[in-house]
PDB file of the backbone (N, CA, C, O) and the ligand in Angstrom, with CONECT records:
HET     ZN  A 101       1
ATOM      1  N   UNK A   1     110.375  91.887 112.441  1.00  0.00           N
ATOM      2  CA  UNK A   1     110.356  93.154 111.694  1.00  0.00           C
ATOM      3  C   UNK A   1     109.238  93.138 110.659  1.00  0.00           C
ATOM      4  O   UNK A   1     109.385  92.638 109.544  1.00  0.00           O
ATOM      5  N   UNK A   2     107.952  93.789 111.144  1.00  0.00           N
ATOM      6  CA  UNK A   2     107.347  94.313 109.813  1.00  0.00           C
ATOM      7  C   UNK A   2     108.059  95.233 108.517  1.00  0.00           C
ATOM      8  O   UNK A   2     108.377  96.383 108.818  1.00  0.00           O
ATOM      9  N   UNK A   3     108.279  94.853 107.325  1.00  0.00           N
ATOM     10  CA  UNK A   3     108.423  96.033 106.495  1.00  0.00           C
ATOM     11  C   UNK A   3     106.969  96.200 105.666  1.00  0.00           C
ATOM     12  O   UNK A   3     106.831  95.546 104.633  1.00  0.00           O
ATOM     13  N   UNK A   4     106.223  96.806 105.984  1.00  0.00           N
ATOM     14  CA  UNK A   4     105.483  97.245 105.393  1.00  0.00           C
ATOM     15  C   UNK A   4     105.960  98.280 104.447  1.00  0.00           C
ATOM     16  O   UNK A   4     106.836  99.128 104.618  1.00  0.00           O
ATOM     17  N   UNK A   5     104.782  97.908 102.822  1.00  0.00           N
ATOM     18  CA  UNK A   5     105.138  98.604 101.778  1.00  0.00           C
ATOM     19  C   UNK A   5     104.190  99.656 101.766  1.00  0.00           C
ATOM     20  O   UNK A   5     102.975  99.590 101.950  1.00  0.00           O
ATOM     21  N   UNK A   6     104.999 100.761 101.494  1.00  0.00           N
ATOM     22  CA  UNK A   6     104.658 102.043 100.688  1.00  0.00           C
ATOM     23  C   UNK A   6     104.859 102.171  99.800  1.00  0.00           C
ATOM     24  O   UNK A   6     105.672 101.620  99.057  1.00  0.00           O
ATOM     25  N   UNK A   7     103.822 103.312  99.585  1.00  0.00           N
ATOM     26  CA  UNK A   7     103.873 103.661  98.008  1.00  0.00           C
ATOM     27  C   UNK A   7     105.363 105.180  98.170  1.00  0.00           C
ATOM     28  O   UNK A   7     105.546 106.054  99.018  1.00  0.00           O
ATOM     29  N   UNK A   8     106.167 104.767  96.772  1.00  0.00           N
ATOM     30  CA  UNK A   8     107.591 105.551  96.915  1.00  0.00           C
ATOM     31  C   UNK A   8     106.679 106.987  96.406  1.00  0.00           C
ATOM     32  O   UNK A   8     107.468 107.698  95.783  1.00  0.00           O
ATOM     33  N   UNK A   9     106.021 107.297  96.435  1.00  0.00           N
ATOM     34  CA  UNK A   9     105.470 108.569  96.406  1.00  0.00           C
ATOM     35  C   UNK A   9     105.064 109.419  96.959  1.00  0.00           C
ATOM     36  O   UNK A   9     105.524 110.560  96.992  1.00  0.00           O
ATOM     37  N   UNK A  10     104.039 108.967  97.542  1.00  0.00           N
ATOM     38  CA  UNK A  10     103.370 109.278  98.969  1.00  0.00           C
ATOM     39  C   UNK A  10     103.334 108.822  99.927  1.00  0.00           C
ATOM     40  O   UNK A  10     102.878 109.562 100.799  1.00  0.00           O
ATOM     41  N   UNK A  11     103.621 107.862 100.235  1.00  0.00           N
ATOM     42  CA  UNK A  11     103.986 106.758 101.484  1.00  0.00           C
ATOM     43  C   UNK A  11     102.575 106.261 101.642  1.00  0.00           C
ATOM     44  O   UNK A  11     102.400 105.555 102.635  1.00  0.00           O
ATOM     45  N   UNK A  12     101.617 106.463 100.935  1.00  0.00           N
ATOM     46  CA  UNK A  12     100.282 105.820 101.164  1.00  0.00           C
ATOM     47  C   UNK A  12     100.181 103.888 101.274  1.00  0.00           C
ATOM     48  O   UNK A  12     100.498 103.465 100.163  1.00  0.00           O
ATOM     49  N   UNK A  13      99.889 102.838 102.127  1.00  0.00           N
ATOM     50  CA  UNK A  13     100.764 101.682 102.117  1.00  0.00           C
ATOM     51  C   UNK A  13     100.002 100.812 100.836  1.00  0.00           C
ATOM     52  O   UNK A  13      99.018 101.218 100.217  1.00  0.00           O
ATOM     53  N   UNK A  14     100.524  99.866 100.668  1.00  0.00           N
ATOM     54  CA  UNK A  14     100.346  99.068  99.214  1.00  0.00           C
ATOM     55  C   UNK A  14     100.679  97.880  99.556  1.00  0.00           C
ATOM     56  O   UNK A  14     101.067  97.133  98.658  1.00  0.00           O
ATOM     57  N   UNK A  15     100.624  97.415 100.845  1.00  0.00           N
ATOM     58  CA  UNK A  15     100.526  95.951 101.006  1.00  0.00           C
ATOM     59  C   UNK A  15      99.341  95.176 100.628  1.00  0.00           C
ATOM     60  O   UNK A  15      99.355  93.946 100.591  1.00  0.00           O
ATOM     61  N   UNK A  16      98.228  95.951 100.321  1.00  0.00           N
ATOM     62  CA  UNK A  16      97.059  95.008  99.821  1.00  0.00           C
ATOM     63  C   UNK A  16      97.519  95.570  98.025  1.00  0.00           C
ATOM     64  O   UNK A  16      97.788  96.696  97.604  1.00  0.00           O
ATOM     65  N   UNK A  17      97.455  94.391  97.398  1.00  0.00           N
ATOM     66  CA  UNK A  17      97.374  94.315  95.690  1.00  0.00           C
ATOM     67  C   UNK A  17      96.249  95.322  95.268  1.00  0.00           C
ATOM     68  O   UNK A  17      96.591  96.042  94.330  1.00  0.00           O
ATOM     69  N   UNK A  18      95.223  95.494  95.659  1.00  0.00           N
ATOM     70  CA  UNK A  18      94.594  96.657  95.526  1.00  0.00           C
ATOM     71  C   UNK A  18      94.513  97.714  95.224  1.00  0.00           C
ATOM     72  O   UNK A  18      93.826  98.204  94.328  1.00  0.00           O
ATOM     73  N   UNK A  19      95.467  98.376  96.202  1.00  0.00           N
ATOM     74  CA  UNK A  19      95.935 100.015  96.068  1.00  0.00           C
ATOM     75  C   UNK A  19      96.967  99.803  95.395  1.00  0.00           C
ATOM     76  O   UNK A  19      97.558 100.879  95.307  1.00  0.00           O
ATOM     77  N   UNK A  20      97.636  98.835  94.752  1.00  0.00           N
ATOM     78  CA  UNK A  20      98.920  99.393  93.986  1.00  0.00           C
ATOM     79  C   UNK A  20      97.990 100.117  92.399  1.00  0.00           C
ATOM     80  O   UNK A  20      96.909  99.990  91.824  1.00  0.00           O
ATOM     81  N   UNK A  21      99.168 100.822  92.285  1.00  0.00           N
ATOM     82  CA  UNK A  21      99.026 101.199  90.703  1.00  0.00           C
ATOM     83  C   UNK A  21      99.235  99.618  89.470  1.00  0.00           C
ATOM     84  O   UNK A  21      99.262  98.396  89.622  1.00  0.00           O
ATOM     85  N   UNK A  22      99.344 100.592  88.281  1.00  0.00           N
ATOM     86  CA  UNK A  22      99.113  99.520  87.250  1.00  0.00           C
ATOM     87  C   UNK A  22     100.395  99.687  86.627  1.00  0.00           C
ATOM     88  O   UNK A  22     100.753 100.842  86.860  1.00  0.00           O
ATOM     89  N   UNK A  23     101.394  98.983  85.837  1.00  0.00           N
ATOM     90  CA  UNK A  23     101.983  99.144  84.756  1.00  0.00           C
ATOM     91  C   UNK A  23     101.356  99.332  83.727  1.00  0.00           C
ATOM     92  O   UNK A  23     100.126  99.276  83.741  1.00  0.00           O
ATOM     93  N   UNK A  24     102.027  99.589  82.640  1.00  0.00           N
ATOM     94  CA  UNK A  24     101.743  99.337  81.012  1.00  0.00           C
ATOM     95  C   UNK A  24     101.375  98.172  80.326  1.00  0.00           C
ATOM     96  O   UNK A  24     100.655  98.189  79.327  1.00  0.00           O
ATOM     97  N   UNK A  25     101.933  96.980  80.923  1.00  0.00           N
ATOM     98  CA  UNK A  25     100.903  95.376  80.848  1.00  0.00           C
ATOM     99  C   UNK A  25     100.285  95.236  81.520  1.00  0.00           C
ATOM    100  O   UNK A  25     100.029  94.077  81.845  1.00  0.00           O
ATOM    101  N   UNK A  26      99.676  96.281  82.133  1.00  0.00           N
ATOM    102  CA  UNK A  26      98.459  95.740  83.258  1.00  0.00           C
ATOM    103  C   UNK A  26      99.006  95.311  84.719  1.00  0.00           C
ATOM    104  O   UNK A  26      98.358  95.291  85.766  1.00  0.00           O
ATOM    105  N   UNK A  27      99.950  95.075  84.583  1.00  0.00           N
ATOM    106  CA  UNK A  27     100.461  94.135  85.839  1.00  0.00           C
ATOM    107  C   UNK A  27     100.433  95.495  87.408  1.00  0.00           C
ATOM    108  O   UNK A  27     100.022  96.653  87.331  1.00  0.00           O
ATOM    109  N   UNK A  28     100.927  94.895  88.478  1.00  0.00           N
ATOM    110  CA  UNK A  28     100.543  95.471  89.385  1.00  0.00           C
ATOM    111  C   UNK A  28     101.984  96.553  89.550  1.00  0.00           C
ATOM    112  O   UNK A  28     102.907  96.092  88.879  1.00  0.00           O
ATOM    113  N   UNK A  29     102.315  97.675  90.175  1.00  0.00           N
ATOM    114  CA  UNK A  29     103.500  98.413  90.650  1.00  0.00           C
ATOM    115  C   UNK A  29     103.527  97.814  92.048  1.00  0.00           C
ATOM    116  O   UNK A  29     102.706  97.615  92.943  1.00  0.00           O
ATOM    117  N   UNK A  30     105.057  97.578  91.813  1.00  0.00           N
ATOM    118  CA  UNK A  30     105.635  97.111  93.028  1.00  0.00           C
ATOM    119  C   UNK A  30     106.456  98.568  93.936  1.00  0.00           C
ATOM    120  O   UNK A  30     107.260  98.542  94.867  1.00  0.00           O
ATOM    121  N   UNK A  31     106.034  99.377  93.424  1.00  0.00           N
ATOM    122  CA  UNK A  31     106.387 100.925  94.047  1.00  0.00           C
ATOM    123  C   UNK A  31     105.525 101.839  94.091  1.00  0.00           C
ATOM    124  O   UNK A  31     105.898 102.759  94.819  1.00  0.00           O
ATOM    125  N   UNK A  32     104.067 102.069  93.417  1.00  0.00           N
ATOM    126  CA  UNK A  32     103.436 103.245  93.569  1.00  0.00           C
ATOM    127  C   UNK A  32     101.831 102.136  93.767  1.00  0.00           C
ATOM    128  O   UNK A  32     101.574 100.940  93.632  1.00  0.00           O
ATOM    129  N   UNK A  33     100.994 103.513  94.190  1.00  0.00           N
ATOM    130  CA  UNK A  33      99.850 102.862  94.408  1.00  0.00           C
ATOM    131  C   UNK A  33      98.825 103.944  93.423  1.00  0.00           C
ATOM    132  O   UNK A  33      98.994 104.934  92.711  1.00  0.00           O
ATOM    133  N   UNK A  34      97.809 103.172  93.828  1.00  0.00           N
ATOM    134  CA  UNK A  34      96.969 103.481  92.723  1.00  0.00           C
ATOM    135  C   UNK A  34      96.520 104.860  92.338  1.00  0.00           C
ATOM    136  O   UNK A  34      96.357 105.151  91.153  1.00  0.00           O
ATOM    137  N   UNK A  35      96.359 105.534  93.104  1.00  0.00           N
ATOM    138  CA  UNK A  35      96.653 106.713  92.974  1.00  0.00           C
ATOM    139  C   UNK A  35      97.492 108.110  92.530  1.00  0.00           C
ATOM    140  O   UNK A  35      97.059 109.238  92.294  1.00  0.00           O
ATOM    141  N   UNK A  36      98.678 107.649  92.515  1.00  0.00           N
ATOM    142  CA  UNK A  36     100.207 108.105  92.155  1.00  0.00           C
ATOM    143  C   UNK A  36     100.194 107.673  90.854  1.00  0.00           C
ATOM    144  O   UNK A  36     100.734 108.353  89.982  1.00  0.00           O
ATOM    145  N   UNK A  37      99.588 106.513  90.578  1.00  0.00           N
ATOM    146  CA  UNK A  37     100.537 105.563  89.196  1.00  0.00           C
ATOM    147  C   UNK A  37      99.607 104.706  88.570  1.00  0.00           C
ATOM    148  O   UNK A  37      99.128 103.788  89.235  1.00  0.00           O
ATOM    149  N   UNK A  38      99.149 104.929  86.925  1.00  0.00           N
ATOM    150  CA  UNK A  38      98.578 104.189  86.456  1.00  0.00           C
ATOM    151  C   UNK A  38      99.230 104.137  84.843  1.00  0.00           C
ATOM    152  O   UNK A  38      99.910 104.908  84.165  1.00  0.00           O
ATOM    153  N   UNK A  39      98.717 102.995  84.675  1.00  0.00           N
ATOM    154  CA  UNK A  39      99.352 102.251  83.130  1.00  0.00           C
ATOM    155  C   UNK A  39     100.677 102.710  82.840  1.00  0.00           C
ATOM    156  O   UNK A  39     100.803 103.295  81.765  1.00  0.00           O
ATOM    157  N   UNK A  40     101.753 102.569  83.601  1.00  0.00           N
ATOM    158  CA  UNK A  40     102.961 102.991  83.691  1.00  0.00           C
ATOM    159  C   UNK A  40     103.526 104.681  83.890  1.00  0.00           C
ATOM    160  O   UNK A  40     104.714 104.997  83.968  1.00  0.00           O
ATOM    161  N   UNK A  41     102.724 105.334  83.929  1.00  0.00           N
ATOM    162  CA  UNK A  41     102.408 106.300  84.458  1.00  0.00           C
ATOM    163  C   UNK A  41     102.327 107.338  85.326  1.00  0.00           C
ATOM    164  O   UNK A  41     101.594 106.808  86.160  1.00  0.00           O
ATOM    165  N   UNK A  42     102.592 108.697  85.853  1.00  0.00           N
ATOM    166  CA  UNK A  42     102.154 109.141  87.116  1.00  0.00           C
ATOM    167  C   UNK A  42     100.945 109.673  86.218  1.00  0.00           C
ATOM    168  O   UNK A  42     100.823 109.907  85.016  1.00  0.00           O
ATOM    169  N   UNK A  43      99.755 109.796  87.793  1.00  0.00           N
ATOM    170  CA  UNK A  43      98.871 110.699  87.007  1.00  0.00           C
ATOM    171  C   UNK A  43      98.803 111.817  87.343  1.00  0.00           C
ATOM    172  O   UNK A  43      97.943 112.545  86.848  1.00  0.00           O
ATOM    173  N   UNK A  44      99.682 112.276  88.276  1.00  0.00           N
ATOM    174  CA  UNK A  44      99.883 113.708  88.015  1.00  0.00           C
ATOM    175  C   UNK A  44     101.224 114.147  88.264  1.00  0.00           C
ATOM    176  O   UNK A  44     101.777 114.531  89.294  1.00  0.00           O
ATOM    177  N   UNK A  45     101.946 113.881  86.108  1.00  0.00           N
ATOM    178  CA  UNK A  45     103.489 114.063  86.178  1.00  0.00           C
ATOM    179  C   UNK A  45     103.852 115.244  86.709  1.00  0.00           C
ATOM    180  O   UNK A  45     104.894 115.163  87.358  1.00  0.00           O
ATOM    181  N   UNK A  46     103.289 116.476  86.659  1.00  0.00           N
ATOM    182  CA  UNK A  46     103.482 117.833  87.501  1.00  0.00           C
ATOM    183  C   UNK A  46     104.075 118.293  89.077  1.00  0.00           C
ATOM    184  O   UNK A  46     104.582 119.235  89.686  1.00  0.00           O
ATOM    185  N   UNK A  47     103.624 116.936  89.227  1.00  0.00           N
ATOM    186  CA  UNK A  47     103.351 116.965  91.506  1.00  0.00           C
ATOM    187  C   UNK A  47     105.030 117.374  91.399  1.00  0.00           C
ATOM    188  O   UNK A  47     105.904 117.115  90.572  1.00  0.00           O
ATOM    189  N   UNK A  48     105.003 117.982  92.402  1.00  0.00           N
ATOM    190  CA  UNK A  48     106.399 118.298  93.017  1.00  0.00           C
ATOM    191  C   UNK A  48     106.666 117.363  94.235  1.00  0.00           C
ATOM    192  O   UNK A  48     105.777 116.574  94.553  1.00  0.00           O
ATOM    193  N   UNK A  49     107.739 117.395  94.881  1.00  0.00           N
ATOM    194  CA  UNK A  49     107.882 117.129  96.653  1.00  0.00           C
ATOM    195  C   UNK A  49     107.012 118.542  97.393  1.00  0.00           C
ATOM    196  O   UNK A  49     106.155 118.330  98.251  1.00  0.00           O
ATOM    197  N   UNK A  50     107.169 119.192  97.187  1.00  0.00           N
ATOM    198  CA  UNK A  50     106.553 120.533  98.112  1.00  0.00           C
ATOM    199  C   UNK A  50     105.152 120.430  98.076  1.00  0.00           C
ATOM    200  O   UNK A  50     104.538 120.739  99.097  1.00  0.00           O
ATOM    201  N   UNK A  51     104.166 119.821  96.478  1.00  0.00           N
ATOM    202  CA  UNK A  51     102.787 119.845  96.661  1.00  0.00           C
ATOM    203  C   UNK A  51     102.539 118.651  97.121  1.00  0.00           C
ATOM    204  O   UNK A  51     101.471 118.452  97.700  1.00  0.00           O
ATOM    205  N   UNK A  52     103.416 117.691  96.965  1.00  0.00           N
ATOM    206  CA  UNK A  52     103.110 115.966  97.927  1.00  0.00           C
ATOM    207  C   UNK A  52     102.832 116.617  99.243  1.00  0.00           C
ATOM    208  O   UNK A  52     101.738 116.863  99.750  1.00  0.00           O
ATOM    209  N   UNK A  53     103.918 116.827  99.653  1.00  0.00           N
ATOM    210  CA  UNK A  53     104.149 117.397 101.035  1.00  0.00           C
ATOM    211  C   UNK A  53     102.526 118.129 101.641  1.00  0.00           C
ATOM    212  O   UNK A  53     101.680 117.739 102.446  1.00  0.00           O
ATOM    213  N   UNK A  54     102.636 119.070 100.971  1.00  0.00           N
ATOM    214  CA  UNK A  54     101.353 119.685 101.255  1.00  0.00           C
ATOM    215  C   UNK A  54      99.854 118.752 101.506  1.00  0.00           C
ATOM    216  O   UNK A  54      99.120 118.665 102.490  1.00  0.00           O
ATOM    217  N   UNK A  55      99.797 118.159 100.219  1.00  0.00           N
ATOM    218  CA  UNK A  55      98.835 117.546 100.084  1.00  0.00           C
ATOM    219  C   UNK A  55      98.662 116.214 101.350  1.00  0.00           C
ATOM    220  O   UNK A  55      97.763 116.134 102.187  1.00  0.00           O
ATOM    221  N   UNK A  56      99.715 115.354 101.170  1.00  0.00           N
ATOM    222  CA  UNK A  56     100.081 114.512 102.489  1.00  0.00           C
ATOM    223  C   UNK A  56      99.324 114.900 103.543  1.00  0.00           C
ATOM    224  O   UNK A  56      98.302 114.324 103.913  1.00  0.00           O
ATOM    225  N   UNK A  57     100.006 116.273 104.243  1.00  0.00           N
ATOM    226  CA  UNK A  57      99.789 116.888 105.341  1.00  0.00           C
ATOM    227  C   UNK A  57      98.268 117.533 105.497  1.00  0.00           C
ATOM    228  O   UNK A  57      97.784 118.081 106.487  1.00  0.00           O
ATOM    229  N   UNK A  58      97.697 117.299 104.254  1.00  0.00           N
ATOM    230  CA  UNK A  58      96.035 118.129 104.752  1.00  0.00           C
ATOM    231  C   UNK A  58      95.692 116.850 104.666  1.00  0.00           C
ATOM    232  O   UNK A  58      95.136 116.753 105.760  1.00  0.00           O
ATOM    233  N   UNK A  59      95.568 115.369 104.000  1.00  0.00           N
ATOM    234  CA  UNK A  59      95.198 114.546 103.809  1.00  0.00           C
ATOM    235  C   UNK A  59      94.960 114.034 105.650  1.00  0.00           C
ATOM    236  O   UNK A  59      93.995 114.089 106.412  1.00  0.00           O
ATOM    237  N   UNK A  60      96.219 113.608 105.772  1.00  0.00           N
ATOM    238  CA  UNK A  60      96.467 112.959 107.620  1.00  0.00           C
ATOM    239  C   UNK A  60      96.107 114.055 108.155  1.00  0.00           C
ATOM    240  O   UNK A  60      96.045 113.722 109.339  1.00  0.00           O
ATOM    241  N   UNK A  61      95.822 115.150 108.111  1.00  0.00           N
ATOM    242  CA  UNK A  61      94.731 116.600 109.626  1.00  0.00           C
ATOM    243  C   UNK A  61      93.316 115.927 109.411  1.00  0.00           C
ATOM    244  O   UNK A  61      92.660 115.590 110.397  1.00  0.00           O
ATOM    245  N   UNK A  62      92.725 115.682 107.806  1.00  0.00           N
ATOM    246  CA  UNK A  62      91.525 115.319 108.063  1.00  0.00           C
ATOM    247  C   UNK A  62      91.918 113.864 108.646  1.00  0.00           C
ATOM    248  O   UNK A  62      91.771 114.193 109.823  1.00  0.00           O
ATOM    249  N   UNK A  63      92.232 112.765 108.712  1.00  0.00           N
ATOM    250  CA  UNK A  63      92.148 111.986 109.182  1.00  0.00           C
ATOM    251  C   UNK A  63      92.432 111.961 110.571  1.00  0.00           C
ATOM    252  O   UNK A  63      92.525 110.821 111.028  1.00  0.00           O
ATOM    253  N   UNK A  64      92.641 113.140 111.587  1.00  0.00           N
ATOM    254  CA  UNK A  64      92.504 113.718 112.733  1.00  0.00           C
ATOM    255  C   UNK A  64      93.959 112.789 113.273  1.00  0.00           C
ATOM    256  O   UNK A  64      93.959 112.322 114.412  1.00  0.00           O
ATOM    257  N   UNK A  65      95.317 112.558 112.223  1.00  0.00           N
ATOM    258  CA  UNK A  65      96.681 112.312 112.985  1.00  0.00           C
ATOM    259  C   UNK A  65      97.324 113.069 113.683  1.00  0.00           C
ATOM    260  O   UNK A  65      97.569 114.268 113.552  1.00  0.00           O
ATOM    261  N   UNK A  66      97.620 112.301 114.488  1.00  0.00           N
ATOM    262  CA  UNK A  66      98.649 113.172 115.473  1.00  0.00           C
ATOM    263  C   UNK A  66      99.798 113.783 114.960  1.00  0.00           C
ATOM    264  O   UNK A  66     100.446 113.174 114.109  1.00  0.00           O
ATOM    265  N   UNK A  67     100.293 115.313 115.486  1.00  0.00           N
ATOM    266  CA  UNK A  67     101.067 116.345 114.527  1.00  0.00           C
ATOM    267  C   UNK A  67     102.405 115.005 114.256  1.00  0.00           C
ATOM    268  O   UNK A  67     102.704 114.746 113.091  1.00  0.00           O
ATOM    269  N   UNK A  68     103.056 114.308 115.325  1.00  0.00           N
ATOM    270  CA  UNK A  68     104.308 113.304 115.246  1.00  0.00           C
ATOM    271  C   UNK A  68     104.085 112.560 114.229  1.00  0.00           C
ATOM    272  O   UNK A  68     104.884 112.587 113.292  1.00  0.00           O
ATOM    273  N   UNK A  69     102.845 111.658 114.189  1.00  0.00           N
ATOM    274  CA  UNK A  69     102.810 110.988 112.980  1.00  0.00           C
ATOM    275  C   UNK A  69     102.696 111.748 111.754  1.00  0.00           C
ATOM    276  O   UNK A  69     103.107 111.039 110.835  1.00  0.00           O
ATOM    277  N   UNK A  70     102.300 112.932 111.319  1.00  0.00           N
ATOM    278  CA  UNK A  70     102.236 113.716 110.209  1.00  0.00           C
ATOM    279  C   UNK A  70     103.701 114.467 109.868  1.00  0.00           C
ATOM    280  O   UNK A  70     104.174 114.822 108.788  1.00  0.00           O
ATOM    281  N   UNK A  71     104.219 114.561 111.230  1.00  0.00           N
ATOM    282  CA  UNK A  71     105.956 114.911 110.591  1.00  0.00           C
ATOM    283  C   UNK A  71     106.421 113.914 110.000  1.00  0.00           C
ATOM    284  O   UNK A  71     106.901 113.874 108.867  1.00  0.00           O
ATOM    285  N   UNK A  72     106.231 112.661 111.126  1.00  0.00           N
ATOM    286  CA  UNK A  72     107.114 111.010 110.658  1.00  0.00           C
ATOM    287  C   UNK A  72     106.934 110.955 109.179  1.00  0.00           C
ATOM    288  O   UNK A  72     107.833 110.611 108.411  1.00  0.00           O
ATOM    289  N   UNK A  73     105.484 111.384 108.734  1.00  0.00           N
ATOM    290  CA  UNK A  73     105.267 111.144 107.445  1.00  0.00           C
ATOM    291  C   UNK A  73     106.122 111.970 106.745  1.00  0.00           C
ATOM    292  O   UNK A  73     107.029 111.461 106.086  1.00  0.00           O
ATOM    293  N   UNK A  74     106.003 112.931 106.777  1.00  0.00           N
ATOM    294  CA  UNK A  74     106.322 114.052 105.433  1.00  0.00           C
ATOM    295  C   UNK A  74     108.105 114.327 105.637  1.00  0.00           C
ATOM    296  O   UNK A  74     108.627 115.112 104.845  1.00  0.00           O
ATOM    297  N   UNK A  75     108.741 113.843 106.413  1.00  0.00           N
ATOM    298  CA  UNK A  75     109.557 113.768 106.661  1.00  0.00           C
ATOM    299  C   UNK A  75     110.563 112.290 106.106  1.00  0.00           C
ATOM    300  O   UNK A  75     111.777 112.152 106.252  1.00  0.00           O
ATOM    301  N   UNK A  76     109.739 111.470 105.555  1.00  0.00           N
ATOM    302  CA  UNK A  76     109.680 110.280 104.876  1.00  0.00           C
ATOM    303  C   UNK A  76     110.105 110.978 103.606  1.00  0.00           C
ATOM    304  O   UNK A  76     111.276 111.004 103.226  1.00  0.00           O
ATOM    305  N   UNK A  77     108.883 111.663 102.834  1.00  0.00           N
ATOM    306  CA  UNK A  77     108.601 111.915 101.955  1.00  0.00           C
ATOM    307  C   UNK A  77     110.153 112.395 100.638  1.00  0.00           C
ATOM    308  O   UNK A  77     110.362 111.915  99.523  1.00  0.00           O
ATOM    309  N   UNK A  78     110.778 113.241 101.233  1.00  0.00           N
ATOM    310  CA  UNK A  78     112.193 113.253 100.465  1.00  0.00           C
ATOM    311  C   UNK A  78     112.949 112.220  99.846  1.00  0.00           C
ATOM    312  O   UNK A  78     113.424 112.230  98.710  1.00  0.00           O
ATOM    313  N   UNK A  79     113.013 111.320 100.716  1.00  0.00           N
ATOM    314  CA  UNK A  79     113.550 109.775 100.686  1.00  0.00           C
ATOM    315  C   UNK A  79     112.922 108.674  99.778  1.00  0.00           C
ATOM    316  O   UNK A  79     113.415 107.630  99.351  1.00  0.00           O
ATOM    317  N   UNK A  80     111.692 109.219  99.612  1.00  0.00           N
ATOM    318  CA  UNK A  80     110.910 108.197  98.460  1.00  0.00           C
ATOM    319  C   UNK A  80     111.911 108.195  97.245  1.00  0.00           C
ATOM    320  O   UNK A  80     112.752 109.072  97.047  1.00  0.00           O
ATOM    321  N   UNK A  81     111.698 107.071  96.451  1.00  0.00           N
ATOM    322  CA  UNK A  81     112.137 106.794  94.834  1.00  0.00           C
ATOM    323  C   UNK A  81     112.219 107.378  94.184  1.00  0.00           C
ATOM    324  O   UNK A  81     113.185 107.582  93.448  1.00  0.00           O
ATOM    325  N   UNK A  82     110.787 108.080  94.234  1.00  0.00           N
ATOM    326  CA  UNK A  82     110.277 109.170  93.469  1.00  0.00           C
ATOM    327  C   UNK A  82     111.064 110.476  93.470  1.00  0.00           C
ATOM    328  O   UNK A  82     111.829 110.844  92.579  1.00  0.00           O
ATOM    329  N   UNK A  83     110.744 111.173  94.683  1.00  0.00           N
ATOM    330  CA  UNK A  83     111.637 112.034  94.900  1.00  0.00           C
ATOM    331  C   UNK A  83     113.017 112.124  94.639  1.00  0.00           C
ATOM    332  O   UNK A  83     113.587 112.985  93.968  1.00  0.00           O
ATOM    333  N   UNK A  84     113.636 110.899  95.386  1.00  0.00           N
ATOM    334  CA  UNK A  84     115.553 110.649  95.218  1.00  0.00           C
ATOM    335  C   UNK A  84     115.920 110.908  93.822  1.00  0.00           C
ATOM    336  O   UNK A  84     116.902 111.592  93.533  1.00  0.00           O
ATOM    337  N   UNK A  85     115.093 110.334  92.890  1.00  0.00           N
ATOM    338  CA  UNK A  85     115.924 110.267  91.386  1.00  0.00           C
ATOM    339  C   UNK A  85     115.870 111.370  90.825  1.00  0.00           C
ATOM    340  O   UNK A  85     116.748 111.573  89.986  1.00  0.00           O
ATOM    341  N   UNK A  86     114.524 112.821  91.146  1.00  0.00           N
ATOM    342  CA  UNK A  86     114.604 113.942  90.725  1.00  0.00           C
ATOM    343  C   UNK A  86     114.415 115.152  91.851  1.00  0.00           C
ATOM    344  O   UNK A  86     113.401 115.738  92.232  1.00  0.00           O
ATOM    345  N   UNK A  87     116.103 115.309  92.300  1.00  0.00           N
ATOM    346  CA  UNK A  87     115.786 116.034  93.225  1.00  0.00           C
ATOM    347  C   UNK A  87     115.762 117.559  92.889  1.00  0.00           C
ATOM    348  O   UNK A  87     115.619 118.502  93.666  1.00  0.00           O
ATOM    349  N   UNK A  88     115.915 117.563  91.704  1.00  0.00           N
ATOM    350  CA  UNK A  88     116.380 119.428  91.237  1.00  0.00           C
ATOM    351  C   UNK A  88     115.118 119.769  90.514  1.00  0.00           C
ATOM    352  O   UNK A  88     114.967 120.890  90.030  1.00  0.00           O
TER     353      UNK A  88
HETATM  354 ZN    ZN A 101     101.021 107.036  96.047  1.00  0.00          ZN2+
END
């Protein structure tokens, strides 16, 4: 079983130390990636699920994914961390 890590935001993956985000000591997020999350942080506290969603979904068309893998994705997307703890 691979479990490959995602980021609980966007599902963007974060198995390389790289793309993770940062905490507030600098240290690495073991849940968001760099993009989603810096110095303990979102950087954009505003995002909804509906503009993830969106955004997700134009992101993977330019990357020319197949429509299945772009549902698999955004269909993920509810279920993230992120999402679960503020669903209203
Ligand atoms: Zn992310």
């Amino acid at each position: 079983m691979t479990a490959e890590k995602l980021c609980q935001s966007c599902t963007y993956p974060i198995d390389n130390i790289e793309d993770r985000g940062t905490e507030k000591d600098g240290s690495k997020s073991n849940l968001y990636c760099k993009y989603c999350y810096q110095n303990g942080e979102f950087t954009d506290p505003d995002m909804t699920l509906q503009r993830m969603i969106g955004i997700a979904t134009s992101e993977m068309k330019k990357q020319h994914l197949s429509k299945e893998l772009i549902s698999q994705t955004t269909d993920m997307l509810p279920g993230l961390l992120r999402w679960k703890v503020k669903s209203t």
